[in-house]
N, C-alpha and C positions, 0 to 999 in steps of 0.2 A: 305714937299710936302703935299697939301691937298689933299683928297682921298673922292670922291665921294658917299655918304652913298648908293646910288641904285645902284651904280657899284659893292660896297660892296655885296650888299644882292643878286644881280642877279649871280657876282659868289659864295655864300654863296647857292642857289638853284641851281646851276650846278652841284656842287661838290656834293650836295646830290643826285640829279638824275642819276650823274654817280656809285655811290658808289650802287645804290637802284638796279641799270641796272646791273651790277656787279655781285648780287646778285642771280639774275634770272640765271638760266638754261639752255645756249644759246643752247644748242643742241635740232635738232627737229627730234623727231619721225620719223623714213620711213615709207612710207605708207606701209601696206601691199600689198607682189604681190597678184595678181590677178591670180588664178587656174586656170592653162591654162587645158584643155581637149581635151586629145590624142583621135582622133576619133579611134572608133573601129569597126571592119567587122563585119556585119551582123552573118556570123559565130559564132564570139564570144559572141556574146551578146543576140544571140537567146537562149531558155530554152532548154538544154537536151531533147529529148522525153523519156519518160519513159515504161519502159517495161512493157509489158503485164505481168500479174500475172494470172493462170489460175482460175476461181472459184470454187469452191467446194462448193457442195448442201448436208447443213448438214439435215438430215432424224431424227426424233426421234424412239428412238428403239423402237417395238414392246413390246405394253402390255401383260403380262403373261394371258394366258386363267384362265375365272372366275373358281375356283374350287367351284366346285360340293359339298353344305350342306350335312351333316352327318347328315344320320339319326339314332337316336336310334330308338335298336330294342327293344321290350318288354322283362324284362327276362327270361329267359326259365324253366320253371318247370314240374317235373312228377308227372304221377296220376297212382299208383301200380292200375293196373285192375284185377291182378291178372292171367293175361294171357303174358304180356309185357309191360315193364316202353313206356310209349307214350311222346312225349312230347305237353305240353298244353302251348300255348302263349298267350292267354289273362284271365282276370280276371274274364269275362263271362261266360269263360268256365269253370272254377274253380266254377264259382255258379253253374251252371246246374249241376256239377259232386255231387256240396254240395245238390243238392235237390236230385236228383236219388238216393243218399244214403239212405237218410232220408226219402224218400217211400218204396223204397224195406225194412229195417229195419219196419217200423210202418207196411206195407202187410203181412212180414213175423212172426212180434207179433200175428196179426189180426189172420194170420191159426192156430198157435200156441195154441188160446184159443178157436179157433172152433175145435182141435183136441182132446184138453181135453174134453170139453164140451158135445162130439158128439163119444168118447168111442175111441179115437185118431184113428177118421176115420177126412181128411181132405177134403176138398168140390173138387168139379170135376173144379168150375170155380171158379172164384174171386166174383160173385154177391153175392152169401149166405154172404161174409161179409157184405153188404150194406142192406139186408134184415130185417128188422126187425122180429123177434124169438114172441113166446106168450109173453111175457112179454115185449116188443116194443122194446129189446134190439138189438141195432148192433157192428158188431166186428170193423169195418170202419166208422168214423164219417164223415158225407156227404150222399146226394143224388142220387151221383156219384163217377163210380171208379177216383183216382188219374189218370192223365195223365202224361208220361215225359215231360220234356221239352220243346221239338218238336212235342205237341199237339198228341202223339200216344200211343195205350195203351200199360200198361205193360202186358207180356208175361207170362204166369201163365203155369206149367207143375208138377202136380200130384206125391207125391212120386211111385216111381214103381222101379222095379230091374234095379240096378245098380247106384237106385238116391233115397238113404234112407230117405232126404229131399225135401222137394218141393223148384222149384227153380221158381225165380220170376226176368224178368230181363227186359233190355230196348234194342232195337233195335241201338238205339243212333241216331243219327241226320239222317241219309240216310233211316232208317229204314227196312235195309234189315240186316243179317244174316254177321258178320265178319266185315272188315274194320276196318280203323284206326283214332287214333283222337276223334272228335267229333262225328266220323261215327263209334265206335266201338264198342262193345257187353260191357254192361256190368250188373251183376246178384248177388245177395243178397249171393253165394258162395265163391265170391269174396272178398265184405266185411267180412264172417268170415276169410277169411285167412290174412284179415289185423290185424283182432282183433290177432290172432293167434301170427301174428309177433312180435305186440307191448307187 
């Protein structure tokens, strides 16, 4: 039997297309369902309302009140008057006490050598030191008596009973008789009895 060559080859391509078909995957995918959506009540699906929470108003605390500068005071020192320790707080005043010394001393040198001089008879006032003697000498150098401090003159008193010495002294700043401080008596008897202690 003769056998057709195209008959040949056309089932020579069948048998391939069936073997190729074969080979595929006949199963097909299901589509995905499709999300159905349950409606839901307004109820459900509205937002919670949310509770009020009260506010609080926070305050900053109170600043501490400004404290009040220190002030130093000046040290405190005494001046032996020889009647009551005083006490003296500035350094001014410690001058003025340093010059009242240092006159009454030089006034009561000055009678000193007009006691010798004059048969230790001492003068009634304080001028005869400023005077000049025959020979142009004076017991007090200057024109003028020395003033305290406070522009007033020293107080000049005569030995006589019960004041072997003459006493020479300053009224102190108020210029009257007693008082304290800057305001107090002080007189060249005084000075010896510091000399005395030292």
């Amino acid at each position: 039997m003769t056998v057709d060559r195209s008959t040949l080859a056309s089932a020579f391509l069948a048998s391939l297309l069936v073997a190729a078909c074969g080979r595929q995957d006949t199963t097909t995918l299901a589509p995905s369902p499709t999300p159905t959506h349950e409606p839901v009540s307004p109820s459900e699906s509205a937002t919670p309302p949310l509770k009020s929470v009260p506010v609080v108003e926070l305050t900053a605390p109170p600043e501490p009140a400004a404290k009040a500068p220190e002030v130093a005071l000046p040290p405190t020192v005494h001046v032996d008057t020889g009647h009551e320790r005083e006490p003296v707080l500035t350094k001014l005043t410690i001058a003025r006490r340093g010059k009242v010394k240092s006159d009454l001393v030089t006034i009561e040198s000055a009678l000193e050598f007009y006691a010798i001089d004059n048969s230790g008879r001492y003068p009634d006032s304080l001028e005869p030191l400023i005077t000049p003697d025959v020979n142009g000498q004076v017991y007090l150098k200057g024109a003028t008596l020395p003033l305290d401090p406070w522009k007033n003159a020293y107080v000049y008193e005569p030995p006589g009973p019960g004041n072997p010495i003459p006493r020479v002294s300053t009224l102190g700043s108020d210029g009257r008789a007693g008082g304290t401080g800057e305001g107090a008596d002080f007189d060249n008897p005084a000075i010896r009895a510091e000399f005395e202690k030292k």
